[in-house]
N, CA, C and O atoms as a GROMACS GRO file, in nm:
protein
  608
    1UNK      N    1   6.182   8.192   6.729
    1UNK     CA    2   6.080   8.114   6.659
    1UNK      C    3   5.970   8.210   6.614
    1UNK      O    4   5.894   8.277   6.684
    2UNK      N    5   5.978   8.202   6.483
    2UNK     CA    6   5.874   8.331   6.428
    2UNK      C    7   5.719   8.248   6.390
    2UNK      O    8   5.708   8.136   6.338
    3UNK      N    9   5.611   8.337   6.430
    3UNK     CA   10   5.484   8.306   6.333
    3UNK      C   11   5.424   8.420   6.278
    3UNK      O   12   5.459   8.521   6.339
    4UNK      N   13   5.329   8.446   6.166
    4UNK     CA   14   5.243   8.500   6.126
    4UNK      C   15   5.095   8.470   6.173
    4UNK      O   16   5.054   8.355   6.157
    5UNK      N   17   5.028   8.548   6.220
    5UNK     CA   18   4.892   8.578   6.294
    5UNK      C   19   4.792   8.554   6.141
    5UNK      O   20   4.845   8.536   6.032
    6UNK      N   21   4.678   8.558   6.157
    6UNK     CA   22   4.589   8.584   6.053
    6UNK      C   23   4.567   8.726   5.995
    6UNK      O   24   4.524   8.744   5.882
    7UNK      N   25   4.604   8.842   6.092
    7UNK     CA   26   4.604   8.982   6.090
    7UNK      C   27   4.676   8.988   6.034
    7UNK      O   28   4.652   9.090   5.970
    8UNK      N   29   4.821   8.925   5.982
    8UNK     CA   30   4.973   8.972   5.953
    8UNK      C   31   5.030   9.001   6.049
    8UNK      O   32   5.124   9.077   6.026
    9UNK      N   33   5.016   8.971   6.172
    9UNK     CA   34   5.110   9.013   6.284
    9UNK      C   35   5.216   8.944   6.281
    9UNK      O   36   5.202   8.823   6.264
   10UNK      N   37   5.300   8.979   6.290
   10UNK     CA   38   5.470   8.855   6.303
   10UNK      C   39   5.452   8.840   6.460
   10UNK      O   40   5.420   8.949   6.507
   11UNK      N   41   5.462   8.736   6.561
   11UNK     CA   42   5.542   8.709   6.637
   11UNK      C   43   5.625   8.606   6.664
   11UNK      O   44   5.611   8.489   6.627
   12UNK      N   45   5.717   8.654   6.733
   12UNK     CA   46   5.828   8.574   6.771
   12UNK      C   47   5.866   8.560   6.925
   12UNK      O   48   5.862   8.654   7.004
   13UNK      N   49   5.903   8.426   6.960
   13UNK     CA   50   5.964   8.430   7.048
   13UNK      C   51   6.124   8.398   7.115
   13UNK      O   52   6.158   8.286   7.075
   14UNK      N   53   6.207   8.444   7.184
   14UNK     CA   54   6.383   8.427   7.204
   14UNK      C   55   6.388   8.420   7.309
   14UNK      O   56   6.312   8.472   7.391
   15UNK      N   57   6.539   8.312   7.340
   15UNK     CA   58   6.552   8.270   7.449
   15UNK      C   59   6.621   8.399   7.504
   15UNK      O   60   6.702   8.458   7.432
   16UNK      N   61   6.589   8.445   7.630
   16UNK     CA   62   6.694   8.515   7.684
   16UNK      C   63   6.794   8.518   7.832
   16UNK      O   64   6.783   8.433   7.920
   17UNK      N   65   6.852   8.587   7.837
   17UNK     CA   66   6.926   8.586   7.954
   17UNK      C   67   7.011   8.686   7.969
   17UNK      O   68   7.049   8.724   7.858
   18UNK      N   69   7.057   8.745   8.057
   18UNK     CA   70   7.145   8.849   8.100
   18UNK      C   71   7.279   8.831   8.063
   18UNK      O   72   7.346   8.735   8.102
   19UNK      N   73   7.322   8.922   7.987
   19UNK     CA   74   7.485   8.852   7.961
   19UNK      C   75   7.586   8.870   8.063
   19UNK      O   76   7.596   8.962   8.144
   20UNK      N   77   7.662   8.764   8.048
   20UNK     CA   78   7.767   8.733   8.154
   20UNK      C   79   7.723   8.755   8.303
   20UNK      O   80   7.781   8.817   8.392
   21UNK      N   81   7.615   8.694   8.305
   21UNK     CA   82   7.555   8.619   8.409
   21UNK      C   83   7.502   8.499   8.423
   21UNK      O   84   7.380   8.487   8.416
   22UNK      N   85   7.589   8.379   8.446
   22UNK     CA   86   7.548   8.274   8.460
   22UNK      C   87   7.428   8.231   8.594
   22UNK      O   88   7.392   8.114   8.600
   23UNK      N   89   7.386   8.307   8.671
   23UNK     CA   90   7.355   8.290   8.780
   23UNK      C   91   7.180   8.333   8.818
   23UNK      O   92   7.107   8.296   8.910
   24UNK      N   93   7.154   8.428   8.699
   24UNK     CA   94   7.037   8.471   8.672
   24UNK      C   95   6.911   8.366   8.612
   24UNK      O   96   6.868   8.426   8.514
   25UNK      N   97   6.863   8.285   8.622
   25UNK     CA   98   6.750   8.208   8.514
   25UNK      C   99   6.768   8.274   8.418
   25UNK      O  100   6.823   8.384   8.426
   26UNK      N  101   6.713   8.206   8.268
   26UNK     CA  102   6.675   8.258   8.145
   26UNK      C  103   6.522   8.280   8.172
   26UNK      O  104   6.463   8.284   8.280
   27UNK      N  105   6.459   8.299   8.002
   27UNK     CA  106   6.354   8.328   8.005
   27UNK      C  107   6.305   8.344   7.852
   27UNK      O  108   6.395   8.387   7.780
   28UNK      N  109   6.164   8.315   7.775
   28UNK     CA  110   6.125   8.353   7.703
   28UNK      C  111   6.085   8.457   7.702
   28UNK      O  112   6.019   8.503   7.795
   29UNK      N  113   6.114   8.526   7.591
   29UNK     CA  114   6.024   8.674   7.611
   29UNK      C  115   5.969   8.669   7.440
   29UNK      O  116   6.035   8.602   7.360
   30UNK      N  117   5.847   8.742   7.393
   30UNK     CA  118   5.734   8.762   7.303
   30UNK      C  119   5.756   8.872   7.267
   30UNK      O  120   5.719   8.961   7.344
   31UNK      N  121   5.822   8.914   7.139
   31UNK     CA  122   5.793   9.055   7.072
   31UNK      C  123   5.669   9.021   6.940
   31UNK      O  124   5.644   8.908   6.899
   32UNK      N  125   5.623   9.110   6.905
   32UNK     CA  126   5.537   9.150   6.794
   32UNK      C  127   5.595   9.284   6.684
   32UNK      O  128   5.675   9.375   6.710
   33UNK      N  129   5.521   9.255   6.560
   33UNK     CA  130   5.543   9.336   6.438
   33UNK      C  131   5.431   9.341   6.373
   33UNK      O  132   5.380   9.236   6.331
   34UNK      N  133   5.352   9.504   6.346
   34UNK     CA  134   5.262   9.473   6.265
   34UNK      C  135   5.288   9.525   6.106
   34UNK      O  136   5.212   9.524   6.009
   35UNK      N  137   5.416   9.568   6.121
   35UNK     CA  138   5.490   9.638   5.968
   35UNK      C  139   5.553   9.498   5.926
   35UNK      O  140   5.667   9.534   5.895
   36UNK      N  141   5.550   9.398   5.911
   36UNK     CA  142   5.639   9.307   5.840
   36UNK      C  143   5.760   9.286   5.875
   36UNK      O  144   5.844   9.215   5.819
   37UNK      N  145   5.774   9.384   6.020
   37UNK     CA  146   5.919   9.289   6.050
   37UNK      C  147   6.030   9.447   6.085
   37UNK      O  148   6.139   9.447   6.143
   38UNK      N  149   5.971   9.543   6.038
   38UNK     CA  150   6.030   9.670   6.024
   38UNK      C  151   6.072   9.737   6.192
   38UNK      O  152   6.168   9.797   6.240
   39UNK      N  153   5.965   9.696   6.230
   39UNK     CA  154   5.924   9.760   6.406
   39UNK      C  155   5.907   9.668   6.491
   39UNK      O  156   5.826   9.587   6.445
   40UNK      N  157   5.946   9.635   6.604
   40UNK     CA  158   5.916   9.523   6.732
   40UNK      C  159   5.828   9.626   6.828
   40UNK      O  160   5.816   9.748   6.822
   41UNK      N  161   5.774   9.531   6.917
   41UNK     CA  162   5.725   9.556   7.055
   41UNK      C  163   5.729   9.441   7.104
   41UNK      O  164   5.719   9.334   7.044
   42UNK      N  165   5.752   9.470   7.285
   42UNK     CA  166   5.744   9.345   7.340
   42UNK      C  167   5.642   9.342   7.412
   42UNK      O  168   5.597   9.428   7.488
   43UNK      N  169   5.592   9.207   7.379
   43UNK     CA  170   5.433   9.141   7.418
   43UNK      C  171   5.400   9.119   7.555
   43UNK      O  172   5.319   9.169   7.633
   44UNK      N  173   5.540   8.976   7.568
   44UNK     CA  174   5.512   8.908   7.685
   44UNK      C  175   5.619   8.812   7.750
   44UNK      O  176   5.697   8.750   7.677
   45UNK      N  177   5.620   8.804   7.842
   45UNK     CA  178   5.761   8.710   7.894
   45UNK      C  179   5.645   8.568   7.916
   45UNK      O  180   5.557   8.560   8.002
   46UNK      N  181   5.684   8.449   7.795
   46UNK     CA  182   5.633   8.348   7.766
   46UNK      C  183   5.613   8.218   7.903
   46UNK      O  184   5.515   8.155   7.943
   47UNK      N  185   5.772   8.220   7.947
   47UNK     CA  186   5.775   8.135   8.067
   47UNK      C  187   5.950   8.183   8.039
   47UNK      O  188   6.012   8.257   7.962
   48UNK      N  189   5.990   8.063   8.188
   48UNK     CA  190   6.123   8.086   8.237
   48UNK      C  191   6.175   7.953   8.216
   48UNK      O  192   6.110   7.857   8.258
   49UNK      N  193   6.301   7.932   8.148
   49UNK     CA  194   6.369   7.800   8.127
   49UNK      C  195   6.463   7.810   8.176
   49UNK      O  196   6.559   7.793   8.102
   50UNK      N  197   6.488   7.838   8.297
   50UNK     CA  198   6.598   7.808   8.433
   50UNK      C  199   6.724   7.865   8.387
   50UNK      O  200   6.740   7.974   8.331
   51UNK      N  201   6.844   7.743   8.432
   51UNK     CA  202   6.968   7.756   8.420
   51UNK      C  203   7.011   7.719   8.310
   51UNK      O  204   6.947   7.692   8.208
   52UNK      N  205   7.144   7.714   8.332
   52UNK     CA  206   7.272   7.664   8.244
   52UNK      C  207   7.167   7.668   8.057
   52UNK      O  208   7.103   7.591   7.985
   53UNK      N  209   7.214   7.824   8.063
   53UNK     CA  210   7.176   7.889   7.905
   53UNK      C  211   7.028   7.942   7.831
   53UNK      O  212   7.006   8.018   7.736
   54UNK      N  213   6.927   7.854   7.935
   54UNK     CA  214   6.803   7.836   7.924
   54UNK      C  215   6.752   7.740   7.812
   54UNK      O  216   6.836   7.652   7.793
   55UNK      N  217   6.622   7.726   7.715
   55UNK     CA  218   6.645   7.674   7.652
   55UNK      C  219   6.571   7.760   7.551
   55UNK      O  220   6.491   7.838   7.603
   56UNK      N  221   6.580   7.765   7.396
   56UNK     CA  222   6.532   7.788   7.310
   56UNK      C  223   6.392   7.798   7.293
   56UNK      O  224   6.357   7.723   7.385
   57UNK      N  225   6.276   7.842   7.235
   57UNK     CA  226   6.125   7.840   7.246
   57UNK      C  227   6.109   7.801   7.062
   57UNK      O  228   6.177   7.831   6.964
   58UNK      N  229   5.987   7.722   7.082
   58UNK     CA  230   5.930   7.717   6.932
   58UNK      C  231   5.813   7.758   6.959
   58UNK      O  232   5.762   7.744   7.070
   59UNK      N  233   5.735   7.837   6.823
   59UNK     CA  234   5.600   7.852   6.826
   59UNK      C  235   5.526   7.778   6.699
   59UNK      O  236   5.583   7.736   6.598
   60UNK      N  237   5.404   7.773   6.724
   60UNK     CA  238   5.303   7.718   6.664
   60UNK      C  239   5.179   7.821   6.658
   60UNK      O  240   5.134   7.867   6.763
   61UNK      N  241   5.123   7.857   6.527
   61UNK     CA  242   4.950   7.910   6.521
   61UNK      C  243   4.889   7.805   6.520
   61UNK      O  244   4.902   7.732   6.422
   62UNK      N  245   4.806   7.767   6.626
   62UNK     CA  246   4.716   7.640   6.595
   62UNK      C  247   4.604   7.665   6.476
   62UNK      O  248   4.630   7.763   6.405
   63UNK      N  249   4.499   7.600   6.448
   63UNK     CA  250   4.427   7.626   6.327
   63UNK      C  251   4.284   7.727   6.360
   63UNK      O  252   4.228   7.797   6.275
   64UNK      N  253   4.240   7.713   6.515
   64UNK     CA  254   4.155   7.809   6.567
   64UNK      C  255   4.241   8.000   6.572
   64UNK      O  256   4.171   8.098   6.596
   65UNK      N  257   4.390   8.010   6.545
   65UNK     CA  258   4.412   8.113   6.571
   65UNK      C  259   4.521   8.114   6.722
   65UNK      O  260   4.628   8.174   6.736
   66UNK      N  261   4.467   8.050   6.795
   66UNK     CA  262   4.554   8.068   6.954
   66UNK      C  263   4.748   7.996   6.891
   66UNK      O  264   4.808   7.931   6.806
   67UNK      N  265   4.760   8.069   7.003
   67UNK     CA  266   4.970   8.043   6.957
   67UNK      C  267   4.977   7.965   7.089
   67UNK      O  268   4.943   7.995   7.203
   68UNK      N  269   5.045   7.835   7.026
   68UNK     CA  270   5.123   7.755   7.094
   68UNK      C  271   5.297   7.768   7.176
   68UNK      O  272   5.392   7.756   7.098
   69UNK      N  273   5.323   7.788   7.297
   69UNK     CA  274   5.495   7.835   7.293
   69UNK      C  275   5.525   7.683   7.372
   69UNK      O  276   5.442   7.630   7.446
   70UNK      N  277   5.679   7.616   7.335
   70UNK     CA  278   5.688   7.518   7.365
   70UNK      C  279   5.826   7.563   7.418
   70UNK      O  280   5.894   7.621   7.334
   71UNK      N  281   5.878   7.550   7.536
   71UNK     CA  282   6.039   7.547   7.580
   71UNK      C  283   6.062   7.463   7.701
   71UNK      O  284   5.970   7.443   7.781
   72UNK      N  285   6.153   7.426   7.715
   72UNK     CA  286   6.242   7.345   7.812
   72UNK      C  287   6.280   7.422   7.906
   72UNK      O  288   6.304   7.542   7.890
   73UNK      N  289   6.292   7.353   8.028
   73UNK     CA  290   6.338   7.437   8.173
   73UNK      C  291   6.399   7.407   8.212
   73UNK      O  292   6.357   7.388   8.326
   74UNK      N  293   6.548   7.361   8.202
   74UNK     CA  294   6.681   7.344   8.234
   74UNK      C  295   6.714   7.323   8.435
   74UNK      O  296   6.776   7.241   8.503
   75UNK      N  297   6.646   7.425   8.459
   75UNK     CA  298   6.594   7.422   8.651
   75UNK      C  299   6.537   7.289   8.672
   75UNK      O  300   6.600   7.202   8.731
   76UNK      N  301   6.401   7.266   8.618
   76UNK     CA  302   6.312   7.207   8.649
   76UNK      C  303   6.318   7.100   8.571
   76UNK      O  304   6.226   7.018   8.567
   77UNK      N  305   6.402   7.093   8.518
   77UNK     CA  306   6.426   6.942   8.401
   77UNK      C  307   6.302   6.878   8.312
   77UNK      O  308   6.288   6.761   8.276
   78UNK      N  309   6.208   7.003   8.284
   78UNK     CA  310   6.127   6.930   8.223
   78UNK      C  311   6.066   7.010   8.103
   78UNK      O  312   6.094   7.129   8.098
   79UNK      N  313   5.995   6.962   8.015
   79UNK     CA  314   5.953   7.102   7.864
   79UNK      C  315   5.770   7.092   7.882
   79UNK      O  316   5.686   7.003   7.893
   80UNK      N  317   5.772   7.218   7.877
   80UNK     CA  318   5.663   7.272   7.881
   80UNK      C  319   5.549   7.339   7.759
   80UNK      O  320   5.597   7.365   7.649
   81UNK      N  321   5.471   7.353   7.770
   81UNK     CA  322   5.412   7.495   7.663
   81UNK      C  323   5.289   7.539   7.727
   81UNK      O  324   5.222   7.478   7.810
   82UNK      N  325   5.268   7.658   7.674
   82UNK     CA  326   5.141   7.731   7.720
   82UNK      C  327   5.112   7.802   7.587
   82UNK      O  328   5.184   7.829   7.491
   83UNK      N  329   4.955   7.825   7.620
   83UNK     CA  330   4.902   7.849   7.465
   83UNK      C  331   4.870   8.006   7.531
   83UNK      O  332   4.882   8.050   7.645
   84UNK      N  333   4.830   8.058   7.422
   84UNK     CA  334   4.851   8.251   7.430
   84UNK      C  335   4.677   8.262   7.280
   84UNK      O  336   4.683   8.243   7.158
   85UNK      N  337   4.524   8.306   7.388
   85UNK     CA  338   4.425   8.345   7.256
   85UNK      C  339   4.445   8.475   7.238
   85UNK      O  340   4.342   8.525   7.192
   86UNK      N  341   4.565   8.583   7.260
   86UNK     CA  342   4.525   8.685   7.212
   86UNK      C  343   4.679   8.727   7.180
   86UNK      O  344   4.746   8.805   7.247
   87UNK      N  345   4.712   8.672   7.086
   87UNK     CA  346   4.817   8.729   6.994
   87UNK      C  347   5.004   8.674   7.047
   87UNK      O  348   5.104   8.690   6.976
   88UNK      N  349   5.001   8.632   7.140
   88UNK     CA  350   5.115   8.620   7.240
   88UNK      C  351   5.108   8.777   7.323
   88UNK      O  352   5.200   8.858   7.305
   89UNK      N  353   5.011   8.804   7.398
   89UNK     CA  354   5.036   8.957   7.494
   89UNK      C  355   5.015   8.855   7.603
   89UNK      O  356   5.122   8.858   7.663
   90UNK      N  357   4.942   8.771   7.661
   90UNK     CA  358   4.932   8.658   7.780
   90UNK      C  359   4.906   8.500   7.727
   90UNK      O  360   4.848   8.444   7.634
   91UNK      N  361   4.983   8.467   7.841
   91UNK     CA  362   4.946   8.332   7.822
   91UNK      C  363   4.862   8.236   7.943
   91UNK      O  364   4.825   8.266   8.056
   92UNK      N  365   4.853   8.132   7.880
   92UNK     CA  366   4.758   8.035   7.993
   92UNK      C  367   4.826   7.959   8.078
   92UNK      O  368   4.947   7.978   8.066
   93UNK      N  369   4.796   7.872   8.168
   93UNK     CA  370   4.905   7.829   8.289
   93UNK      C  371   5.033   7.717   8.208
   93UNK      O  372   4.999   7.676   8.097
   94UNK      N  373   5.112   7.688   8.238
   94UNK     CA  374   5.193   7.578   8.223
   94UNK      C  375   5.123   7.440   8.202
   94UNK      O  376   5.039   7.384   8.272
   95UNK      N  377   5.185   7.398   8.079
   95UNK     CA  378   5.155   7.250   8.071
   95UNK      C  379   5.266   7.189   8.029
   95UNK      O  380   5.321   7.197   7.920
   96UNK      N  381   5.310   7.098   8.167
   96UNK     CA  382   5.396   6.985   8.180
   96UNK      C  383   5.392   6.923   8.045
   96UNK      O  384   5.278   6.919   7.998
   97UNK      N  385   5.478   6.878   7.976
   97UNK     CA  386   5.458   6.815   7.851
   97UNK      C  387   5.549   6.640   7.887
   97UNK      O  388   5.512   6.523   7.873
   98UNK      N  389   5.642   6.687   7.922
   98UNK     CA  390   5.743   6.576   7.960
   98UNK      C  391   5.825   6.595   8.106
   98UNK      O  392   5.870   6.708   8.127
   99UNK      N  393   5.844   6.509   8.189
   99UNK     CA  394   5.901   6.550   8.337
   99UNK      C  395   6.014   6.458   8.341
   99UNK      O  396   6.111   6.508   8.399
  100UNK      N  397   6.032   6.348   8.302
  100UNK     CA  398   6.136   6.227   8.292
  100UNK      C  399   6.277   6.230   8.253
  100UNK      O  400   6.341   6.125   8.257
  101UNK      N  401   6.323   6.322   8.222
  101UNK     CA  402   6.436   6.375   8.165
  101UNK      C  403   6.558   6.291   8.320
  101UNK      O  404   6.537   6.283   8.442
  102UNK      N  405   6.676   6.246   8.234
  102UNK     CA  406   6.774   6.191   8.298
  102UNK      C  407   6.924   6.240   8.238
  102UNK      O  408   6.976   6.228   8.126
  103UNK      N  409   6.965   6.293   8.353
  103UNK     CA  410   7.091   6.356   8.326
  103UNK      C  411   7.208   6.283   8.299
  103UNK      O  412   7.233   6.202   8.388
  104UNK      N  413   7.280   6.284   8.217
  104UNK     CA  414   7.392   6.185   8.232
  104UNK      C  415   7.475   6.199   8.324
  104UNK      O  416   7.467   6.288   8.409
  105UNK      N  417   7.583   6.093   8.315
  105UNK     CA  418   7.709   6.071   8.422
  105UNK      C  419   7.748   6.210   8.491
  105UNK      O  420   7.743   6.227   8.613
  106UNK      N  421   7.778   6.286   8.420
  106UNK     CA  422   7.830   6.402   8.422
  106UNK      C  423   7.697   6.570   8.493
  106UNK      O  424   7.696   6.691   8.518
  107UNK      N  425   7.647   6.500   8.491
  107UNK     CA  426   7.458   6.542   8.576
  107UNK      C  427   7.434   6.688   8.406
  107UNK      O  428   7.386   6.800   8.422
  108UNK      N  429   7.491   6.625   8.253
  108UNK     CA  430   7.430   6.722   8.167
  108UNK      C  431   7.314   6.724   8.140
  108UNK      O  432   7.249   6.626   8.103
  109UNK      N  433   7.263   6.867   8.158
  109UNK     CA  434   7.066   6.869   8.131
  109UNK      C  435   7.088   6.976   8.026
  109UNK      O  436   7.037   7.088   8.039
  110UNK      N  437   7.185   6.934   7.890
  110UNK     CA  438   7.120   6.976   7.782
  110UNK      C  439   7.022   6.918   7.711
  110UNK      O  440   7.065   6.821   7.647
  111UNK      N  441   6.866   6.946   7.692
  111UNK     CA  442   6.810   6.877   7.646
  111UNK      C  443   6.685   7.028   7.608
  111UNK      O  444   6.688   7.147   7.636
  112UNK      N  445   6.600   6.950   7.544
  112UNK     CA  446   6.518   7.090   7.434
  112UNK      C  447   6.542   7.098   7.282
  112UNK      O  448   6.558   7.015   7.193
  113UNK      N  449   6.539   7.204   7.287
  113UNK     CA  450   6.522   7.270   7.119
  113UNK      C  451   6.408   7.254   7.048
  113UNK      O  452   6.396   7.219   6.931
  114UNK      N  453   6.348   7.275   7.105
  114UNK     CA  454   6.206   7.161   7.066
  114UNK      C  455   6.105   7.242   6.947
  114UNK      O  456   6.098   7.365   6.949
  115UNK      N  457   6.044   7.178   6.866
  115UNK     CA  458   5.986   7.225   6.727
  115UNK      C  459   5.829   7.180   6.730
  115UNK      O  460   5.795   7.070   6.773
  116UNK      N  461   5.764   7.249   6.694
  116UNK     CA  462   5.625   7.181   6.765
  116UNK      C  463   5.539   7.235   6.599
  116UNK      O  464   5.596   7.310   6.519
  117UNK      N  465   5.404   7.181   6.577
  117UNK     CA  466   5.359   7.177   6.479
  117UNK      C  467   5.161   7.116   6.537
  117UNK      O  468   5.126   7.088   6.652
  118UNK      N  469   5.099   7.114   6.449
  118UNK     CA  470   4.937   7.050   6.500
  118UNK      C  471   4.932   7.002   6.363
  118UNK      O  472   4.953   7.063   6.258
  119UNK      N  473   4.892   6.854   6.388
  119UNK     CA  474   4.850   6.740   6.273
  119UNK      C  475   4.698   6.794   6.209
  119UNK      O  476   4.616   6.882   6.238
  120UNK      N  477   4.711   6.692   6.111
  120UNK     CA  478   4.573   6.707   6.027
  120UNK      C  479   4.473   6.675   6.132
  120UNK      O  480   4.356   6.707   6.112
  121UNK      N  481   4.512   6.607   6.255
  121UNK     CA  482   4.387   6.558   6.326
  121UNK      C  483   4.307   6.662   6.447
  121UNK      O  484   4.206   6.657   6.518
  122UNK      N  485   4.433   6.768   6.419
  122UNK     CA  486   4.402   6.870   6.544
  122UNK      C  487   4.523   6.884   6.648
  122UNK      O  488   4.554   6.977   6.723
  123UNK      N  489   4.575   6.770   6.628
  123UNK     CA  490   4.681   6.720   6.806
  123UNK      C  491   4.804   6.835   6.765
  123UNK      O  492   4.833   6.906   6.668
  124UNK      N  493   4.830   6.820   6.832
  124UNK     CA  494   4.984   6.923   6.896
  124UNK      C  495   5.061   6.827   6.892
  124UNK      O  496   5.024   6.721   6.942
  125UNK      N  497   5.214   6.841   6.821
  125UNK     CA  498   5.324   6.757   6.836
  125UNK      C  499   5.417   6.846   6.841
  125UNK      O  500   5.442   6.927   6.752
  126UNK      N  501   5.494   6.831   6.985
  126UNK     CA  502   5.603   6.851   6.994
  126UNK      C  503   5.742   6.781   7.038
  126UNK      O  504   5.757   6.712   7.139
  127UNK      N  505   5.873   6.824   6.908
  127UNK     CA  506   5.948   6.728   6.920
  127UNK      C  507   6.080   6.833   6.996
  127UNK      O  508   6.070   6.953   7.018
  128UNK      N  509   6.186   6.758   7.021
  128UNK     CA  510   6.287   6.791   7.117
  128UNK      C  511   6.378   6.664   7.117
  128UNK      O  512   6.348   6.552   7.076
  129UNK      N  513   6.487   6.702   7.167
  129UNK     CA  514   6.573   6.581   7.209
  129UNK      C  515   6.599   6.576   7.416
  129UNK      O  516   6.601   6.667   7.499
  130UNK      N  517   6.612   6.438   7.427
  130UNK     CA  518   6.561   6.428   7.563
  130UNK      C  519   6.685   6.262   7.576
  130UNK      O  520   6.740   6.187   7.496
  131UNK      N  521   6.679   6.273   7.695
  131UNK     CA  522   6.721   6.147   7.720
  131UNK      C  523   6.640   6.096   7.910
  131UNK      O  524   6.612   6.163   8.010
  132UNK      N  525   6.629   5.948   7.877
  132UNK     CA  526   6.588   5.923   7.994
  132UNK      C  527   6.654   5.813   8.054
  132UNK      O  528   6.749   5.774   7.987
  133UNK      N  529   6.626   5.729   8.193
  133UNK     CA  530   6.715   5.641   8.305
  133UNK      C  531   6.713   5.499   8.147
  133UNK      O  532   6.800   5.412   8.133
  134UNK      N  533   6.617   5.515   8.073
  134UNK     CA  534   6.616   5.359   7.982
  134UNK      C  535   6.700   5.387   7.904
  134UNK      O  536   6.796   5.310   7.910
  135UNK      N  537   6.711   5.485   7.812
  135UNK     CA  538   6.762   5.554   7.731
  135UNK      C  539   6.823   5.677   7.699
  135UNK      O  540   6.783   5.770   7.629
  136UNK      N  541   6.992   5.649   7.805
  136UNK     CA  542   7.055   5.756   7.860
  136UNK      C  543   7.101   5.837   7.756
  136UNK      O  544   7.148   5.947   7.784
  137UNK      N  545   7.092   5.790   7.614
  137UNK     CA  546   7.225   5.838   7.488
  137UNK      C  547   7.050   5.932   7.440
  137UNK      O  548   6.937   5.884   7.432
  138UNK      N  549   7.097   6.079   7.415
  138UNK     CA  550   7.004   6.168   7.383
  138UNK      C  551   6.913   6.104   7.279
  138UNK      O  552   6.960   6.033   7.190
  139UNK      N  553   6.791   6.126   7.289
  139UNK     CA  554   6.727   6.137   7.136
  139UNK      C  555   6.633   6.232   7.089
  139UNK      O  556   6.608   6.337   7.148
  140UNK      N  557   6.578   6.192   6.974
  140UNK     CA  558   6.476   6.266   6.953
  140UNK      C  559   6.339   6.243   6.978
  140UNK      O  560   6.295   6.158   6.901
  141UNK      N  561   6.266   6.281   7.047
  141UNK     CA  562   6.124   6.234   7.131
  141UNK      C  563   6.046   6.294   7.126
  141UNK      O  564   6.088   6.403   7.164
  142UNK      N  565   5.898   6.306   7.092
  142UNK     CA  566   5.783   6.377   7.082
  142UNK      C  567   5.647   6.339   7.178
  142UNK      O  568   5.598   6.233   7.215
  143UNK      N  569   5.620   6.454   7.196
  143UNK     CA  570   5.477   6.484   7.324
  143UNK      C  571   5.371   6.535   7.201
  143UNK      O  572   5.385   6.641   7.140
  144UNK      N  573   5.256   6.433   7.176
  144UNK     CA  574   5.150   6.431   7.084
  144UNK      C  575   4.983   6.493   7.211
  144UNK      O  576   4.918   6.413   7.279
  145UNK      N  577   4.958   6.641   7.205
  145UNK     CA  578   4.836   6.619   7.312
  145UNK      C  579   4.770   6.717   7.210
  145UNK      O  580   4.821   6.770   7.111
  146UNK      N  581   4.653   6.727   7.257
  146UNK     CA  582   4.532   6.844   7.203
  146UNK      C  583   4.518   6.975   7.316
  146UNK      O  584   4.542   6.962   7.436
  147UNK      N  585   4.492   7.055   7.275
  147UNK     CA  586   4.488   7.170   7.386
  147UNK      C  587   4.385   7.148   7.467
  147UNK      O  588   4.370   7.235   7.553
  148UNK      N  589   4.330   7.085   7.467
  148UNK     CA  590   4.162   7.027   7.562
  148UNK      C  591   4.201   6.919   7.621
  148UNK      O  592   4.136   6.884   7.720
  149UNK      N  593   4.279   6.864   7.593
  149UNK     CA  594   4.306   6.706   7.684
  149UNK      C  595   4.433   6.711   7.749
  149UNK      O  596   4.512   6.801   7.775
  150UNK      N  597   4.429   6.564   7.770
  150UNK     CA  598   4.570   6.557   7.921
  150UNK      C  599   4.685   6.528   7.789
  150UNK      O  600   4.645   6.513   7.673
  151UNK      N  601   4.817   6.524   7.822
  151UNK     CA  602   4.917   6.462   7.749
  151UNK      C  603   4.892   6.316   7.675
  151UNK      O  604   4.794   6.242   7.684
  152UNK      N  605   4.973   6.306   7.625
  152UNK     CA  606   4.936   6.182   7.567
  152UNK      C  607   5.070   6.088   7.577
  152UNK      O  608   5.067   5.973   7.534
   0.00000   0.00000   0.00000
């Protein structure tokens, strides 16, 4: 998930994991570019999205400048984000976004991919597919909060 900084900085963030190791957690990790894409460095390891593959990360520049990272934790069955004011090199603690997640018959916790964006009003929306105990057949579901307030 790529953004552009106000500086021109590219960052991005990728899911990773050790290959042919199922047994290891994944993990986000944060590279940067200040050539347009020519040169990487790595920033920051964003958060950890557990097991079985991990999950994918989206980013967001909010409109003050701070970067939004949004990913799913496959372990912990639940999607998260933490916001980063200085470029993605650190970030701020975990914020629970959604915890309700229900596994089907089969106990599958594919769920994530999640795409996140900030409205004209300021709020943070992030979407993903999720399923829960009401509504076991996956969907698509969104967590609407502001970086100053509780979830919504």
């Amino acid at each position: 998930s790529p953004v552009r900084l106000a500086d021109g900085t590219i960052v991005v963030a990728l899911r990773r994991r050790i290959p042919n190791d199922d047994k290891t957690p994944c993990w986000v990790d944060c590279y940067g570019s200040k050539d347009n894409g020519r040169t990487w460095s790595f920033l920051s390891r964003a958060g950890d999205t557990g097991g079985w593959n991990g999950n994918p990360p989206a980013l967001v520049v909010m409109s003050d400048g701070r970067i939004v990272c949004a990913y799913g934790d496959r372990t912990r069955i639940k999607m998260f984000a933490r916001l980063s004011a200085d470029g993605g090199k650190t970030w701020g603690e975990e914020i629970a976004l959604r915890d309700d997640y229900q596994p089907d018959k089969f106990g599958d916790k594919d769920f994530g991919y999640p795409r996140i964006v900030q409205n004209h009003h300021g709020e943070l929306v992030a979407m993903y597919y999720w399923s829960t105990q009401k509504n076991f057949q996956q969907y698509i579901a969104a967590t609407i909060w502001t970086a100053e307030s509780n979830i919504k």
